[in-house]
C-alpha positions as CSV (number, residue, x, y, z in Angstrom):
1,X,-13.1,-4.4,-25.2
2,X,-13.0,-8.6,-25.3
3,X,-13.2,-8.3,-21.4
4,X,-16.9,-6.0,-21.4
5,X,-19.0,-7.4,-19.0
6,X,-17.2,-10.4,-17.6
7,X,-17.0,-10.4,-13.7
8,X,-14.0,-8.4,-12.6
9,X,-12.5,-10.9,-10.2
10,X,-12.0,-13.0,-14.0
11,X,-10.0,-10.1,-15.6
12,X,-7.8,-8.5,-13.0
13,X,-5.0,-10.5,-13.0
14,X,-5.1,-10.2,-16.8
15,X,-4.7,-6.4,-16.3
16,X,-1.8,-6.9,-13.7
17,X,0.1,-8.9,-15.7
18,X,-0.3,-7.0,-19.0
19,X,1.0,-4.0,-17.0
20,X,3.6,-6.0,-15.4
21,X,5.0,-7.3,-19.0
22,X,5.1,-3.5,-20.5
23,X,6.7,-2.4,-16.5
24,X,4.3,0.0,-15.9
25,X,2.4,-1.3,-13.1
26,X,3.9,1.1,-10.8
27,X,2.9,3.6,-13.1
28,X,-1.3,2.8,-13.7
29,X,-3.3,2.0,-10.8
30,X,-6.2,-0.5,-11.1
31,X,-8.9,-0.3,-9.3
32,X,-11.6,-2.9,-9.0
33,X,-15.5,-2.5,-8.3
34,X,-18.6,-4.3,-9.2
35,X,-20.3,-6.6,-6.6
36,X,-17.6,-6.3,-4.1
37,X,-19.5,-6.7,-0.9
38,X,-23.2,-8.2,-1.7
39,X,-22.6,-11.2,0.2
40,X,-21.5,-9.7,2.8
41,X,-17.9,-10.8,2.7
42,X,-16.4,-6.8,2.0
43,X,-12.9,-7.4,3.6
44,X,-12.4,-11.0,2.2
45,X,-13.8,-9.6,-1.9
46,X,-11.3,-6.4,-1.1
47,X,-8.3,-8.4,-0.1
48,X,-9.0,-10.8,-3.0
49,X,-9.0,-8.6,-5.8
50,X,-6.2,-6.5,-4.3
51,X,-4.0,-10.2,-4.4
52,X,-4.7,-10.6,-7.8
53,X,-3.5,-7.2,-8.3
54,X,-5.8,-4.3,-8.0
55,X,-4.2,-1.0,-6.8
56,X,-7.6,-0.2,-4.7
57,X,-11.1,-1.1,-4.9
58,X,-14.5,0.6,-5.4
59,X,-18.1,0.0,-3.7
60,X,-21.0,2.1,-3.9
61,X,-24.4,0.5,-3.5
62,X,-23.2,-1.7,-0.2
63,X,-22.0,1.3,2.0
64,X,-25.2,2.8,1.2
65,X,-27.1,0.1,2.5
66,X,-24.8,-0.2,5.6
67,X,-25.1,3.4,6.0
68,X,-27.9,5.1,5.0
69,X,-30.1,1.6,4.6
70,X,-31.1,0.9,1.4
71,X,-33.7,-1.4,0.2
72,X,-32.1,-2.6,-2.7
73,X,-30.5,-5.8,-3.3
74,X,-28.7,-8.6,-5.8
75,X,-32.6,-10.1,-5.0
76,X,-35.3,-8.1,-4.9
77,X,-33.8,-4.9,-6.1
78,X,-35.8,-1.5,-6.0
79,X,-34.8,0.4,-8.5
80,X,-36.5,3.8,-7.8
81,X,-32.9,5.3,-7.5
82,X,-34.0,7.5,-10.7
83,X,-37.2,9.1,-9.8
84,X,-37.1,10.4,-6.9
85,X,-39.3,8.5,-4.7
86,X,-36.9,6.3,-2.9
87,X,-38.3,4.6,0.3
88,X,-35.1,5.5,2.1
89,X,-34.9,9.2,1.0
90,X,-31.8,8.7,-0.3
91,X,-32.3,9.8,-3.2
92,X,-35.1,12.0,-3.3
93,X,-35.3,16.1,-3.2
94,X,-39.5,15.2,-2.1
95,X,-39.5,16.8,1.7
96,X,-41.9,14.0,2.8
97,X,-39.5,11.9,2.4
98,X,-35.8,12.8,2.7
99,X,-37.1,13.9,6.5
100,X,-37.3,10.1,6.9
101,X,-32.9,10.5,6.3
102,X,-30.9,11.8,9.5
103,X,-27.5,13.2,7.7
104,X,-25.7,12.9,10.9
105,X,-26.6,9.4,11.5
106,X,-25.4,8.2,8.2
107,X,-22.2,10.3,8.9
108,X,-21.6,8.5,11.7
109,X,-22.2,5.0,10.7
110,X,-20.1,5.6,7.0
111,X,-17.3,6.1,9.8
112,X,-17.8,3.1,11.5
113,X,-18.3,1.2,8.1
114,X,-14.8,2.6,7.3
115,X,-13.3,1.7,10.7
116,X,-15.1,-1.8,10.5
117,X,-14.0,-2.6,7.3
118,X,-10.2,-1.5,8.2
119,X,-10.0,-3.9,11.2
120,X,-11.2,-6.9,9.1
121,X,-9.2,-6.1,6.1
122,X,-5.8,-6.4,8.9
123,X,-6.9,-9.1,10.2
124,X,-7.0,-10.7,6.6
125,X,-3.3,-9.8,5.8
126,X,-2.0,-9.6,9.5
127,X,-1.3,-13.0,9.5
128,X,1.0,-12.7,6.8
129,X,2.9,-10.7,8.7
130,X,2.1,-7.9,6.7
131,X,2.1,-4.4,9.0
132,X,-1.1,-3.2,10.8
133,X,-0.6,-0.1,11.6
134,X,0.2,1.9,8.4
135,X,-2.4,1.6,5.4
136,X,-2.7,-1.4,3.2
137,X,-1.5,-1.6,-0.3
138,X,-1.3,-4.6,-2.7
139,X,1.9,-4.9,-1.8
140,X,0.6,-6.3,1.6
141,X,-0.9,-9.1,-0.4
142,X,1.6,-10.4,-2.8
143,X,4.2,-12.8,-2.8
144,X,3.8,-14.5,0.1
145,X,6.3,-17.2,1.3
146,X,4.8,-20.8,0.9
147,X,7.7,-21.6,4.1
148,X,8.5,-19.9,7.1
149,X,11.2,-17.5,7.2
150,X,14.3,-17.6,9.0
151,X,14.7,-14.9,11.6
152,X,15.3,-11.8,10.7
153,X,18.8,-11.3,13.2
154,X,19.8,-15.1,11.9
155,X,19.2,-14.4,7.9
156,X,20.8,-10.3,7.5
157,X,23.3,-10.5,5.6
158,X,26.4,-7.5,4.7
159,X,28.0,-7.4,1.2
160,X,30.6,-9.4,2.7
161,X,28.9,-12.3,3.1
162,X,29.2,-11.6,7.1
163,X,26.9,-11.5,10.0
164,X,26.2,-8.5,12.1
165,X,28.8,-8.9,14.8
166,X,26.8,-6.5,17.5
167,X,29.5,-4.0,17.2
168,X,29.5,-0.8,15.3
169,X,31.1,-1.3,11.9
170,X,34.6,0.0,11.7
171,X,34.0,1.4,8.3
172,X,30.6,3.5,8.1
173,X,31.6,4.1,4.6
174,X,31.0,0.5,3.6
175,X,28.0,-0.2,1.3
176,X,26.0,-2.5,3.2
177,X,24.0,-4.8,0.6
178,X,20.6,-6.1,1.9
179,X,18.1,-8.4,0.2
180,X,14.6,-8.2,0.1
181,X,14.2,-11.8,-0.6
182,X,15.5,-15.0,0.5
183,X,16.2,-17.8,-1.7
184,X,13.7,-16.3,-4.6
185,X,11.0,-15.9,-1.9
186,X,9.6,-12.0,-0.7
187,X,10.8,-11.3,2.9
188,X,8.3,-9.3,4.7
189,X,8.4,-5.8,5.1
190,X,8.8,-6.2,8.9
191,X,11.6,-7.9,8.0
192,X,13.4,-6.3,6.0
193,X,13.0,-3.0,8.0
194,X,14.5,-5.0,11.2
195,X,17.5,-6.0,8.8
196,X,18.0,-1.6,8.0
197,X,17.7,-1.0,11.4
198,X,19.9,-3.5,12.7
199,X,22.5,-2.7,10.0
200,X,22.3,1.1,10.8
201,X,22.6,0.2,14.7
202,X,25.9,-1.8,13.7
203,X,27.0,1.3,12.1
204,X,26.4,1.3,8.8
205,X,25.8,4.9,6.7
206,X,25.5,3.7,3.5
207,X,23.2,1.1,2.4
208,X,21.7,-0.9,-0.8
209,X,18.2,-2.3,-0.8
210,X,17.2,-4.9,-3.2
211,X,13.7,-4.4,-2.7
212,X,10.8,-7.0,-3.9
213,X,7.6,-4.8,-3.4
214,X,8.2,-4.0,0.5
215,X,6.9,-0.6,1.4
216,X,8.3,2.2,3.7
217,X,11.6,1.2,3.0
218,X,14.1,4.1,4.3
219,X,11.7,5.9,6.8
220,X,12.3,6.2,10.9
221,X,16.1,6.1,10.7
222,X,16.6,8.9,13.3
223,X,20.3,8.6,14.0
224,X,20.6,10.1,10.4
225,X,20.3,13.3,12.4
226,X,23.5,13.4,13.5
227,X,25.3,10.7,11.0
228,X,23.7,11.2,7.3
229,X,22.5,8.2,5.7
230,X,22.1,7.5,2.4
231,X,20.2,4.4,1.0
232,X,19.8,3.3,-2.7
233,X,17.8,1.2,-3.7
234,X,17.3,-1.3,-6.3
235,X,14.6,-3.9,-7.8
236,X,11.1,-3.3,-6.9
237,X,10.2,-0.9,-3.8
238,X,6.6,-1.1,-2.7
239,X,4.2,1.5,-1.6
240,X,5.4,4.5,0.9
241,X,9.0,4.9,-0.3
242,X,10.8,6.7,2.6
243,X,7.5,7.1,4.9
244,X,8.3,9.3,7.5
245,X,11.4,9.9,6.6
246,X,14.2,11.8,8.6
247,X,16.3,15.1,8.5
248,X,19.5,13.7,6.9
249,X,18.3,10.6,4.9
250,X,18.7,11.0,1.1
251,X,17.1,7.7,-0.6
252,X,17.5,7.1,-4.2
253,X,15.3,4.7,-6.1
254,X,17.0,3.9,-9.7
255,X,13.9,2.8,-11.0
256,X,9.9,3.6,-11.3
257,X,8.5,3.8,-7.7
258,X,5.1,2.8,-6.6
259,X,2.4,4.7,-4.8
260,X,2.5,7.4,-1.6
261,X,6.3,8.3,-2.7
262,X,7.3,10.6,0.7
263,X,4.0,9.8,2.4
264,X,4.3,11.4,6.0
265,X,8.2,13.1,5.3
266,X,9.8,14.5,8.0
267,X,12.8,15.4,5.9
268,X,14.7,13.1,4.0
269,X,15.1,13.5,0.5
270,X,13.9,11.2,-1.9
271,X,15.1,10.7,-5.4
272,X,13.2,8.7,-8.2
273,X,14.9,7.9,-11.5
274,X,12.2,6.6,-13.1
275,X,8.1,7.6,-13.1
276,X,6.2,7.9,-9.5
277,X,2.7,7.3,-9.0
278,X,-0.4,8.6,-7.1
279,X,-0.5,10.0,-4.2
280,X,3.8,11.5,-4.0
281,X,4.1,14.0,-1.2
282,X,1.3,13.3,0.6
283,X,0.6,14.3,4.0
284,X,4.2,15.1,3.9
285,X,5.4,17.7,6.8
286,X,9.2,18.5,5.2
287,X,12.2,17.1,2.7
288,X,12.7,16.7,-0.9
289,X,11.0,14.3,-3.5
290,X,12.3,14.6,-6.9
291,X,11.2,12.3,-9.4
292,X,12.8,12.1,-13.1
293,X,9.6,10.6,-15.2
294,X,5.5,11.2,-14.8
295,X,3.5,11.1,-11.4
296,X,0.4,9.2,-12.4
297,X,-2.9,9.9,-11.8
298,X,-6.1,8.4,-11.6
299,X,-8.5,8.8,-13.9
């Protein structure tokens, strides 16, 4: 209640990190609205907020004015939402004037606002190598390197301390140990999926992920087929655990997990020890996802 009314850019980060400090921000999803959007600047206010933590973000009044063109603004604002008469017919059961509406149109350009506003927000977080071609979490937007990192086939790392030779490993019941960070700073989650799939391609059936917020970690491993695979995985995992995951790929998470747990499974099964989030199972065609705590849910 000490926060009521203050701007929500100003109090977001104050919400992340009282989550973070009780470990359950895998567990509540923020979600961040007011304003976002009435300068015009939709994509940068969105990727801002989600950096200081937001789970997702809320706007109302600007996709109605990009859609369905209303008057009102932070200006001059019209304020006839109430009554029935608006200008627009937006908001108005008054014949005469919800003709002057074409349902169609505005279906069509809430689409395009959609697609609009999806190819600026990647073009925000593509440059910090972030991916573009599944959906974009917070996780994108955190802990960015202040350095470049070293490339990928030059920094993986085994258990043992060696590099991938180029060889199948002799051993495929090994544990392979992979970071998701290098020297205290988050490696992408390109990255760290080129370092699983070069590790798998060397032969390797058995791996451990110390994860720092990437997402999608244990997905697209289609060898596991024919030659099981089983990853665990510790730390932190970000959004999209096991995202389209495959037919013989059990992934076991021995913590909380965060958001779209199994989004898109095509078979492996996923097992949480700890509490899951929104969105597990979604869009998810086959496979197992057993978690041990709550699935959250947004109020």
């Amino acid at each position: 209640m000490n926060h009521m009314g203050h701007p929500i850019a100003s109090n977001v980060r104050d919400c992340y990190n009282a989550l973070c400090k009780t470990g359950t921000q895998n567990e509540i999803p923020l979600m961040a609205g007011g304003g976002i959007g009435k300068s015009g600047n939709l994509a940068a206010n969105a990727a801002a907020l989600i950096m200081l933590g937001a789970s997702m973000v809320q706007t109302g009044k600007y996709v109605m004015q990009a859609a369905a063109g209303c008057v009102g603004s932070e200006a001059d604002r019209c304020n006839v939402c109430n009554i029935g008469v608006c200008p627009k017919g937006i908001t108005s059961q008054d014949p005469r004037i919800y003709r002057r509406l074409d349902p169609e149109k505005v279906a069509e350009r809430v689409v395009d606002f959609y697609l609009s506003f999806d190819t600026e927000l990647k073009k925000i977080v593509a440059p910090l190598g972030r991916s573009t071609s599944l959906p974009i979490g917070m996780s994108d937007a955190l802990a960015s390197a202040t350095r470049p990192l070293p490339n990928a086939s030059a920094s993986s790392t085994w258990s043992n301390g060696t590099k991938p030779s180029g060889h199948r490993s002799e051993s495929m019941a090994d544990t392979i140990k992979i970071q998701g960070h290098d020297n205290g700073h988050r490696v992408e989650t390109r990255i760290l999926e080129e370092r699983i799939q070069q590790a798998v391609r060397e032969g390797a059936r058995n791996l451990e992920i110390d994860a720092m917020g990437q997402h999608g970690i244990g997905g697209r491993l289609w060898v596991s087929k024919e030659e099981p695979i089983t990853i665990k995985v510790t730390g932190a995992p970000g959004q999209r655990l096991g995202s389209k995951g495959f037919l013989g790929t059990t992934i076991e998470v021995m913590g909380p997990a965060s958001d779209d747990v199994g989004w898109l499974n095509a078979g492996a099964e996923i097992i949480v020890h700890g509490h899951g989030s929104n969105g597990a199972c979604n869009a998810m065609a086959q496979g197992k996802v057993l978690i041990a705590g709550n699935i959250a849910r947004a109020a």
